[in-house]
C-alpha positions, -999 to 999 in steps of 0.1 A, spaced: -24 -575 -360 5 -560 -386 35 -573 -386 63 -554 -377 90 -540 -410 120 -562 -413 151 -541 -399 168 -539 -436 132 -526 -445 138 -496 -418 171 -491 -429 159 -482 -465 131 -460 -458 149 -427 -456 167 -439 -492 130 -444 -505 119 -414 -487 147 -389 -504 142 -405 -535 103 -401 -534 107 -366 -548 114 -358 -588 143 -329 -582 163 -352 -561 159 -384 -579 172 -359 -612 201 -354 -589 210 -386 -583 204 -393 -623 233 -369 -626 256 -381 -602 255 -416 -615 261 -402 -651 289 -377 -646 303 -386 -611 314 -360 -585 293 -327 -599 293 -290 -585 263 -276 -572 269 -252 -604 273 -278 -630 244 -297 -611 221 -268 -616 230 -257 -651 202 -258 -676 177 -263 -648 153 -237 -637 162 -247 -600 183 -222 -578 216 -232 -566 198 -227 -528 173 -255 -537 196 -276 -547 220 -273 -519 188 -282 -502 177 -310 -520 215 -325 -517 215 -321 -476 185 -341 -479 201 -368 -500 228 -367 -477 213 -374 -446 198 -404 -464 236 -412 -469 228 -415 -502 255 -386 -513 284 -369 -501 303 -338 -508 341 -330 -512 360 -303 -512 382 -299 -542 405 -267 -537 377 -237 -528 345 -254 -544 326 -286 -526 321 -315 -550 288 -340 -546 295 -377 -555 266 -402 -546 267 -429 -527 264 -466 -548 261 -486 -514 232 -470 -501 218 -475 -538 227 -512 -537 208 -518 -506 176 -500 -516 181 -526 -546 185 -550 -523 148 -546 -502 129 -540 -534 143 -574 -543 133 -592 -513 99 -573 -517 98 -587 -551 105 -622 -540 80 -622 -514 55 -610 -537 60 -638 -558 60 -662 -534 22 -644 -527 8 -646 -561 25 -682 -561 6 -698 -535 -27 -671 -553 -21 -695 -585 -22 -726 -565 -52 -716 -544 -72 -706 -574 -63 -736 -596 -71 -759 -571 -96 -783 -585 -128 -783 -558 -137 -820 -540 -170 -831 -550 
């Protein structure tokens, strides 16, 4: 029988999802070095079309891991730290319980057999 995922570990698994692929995780790179970006300053240098992007940021977004502004005629992308933090926040708790695993592992192992 599995056990079921923790409800912060549900939460999280759109973040982890959106940020499974290596165009959007350069996106969110870029937002966390230069803060809100165009799609046109977010696709400069870049062999990737302003279309893909504006794709791959919709996909961020419904992760709610972005969010665009509009500043005067053009829309602005600025990401989302929270939703960062709390992907953070359920790797740690991963982390922890692996330890936790290999801890009682270690015990287990060194363990000295009854004769």
């Amino acid at each position: 029988m599995r056990k079921s995922r923790p409800p912060a570990l549900q939460k999280t698994a759109p973040v982890f999802a959106a940020l499974g692929d290596p165009t959007r995780l350069r996106l969110i790179a870029a937002l966390c070095a230069g803060g809100a970006l165009s799609i046109a300053q977010l696709t400069a240098g870049t062999a990737i079309t302003r279309q893909a992007v504006t794709k791959h940021l919709e996909v961020l977004a419904d992760a709610d891991l972005v969010h665009d502004v509009r500043h005067g005629r053009e829309r602005l992308w600025e990401l989302q730290p929270s939703r960062i933090d709390e992907a953070r926040r359920a790797l740690d708790a991963i982390a922890a319980q692996w330890d936790q695993a290999l801890q009682r592992l270690k015990a287990f192992v060194e363990r000295k057999p009854s004769s």
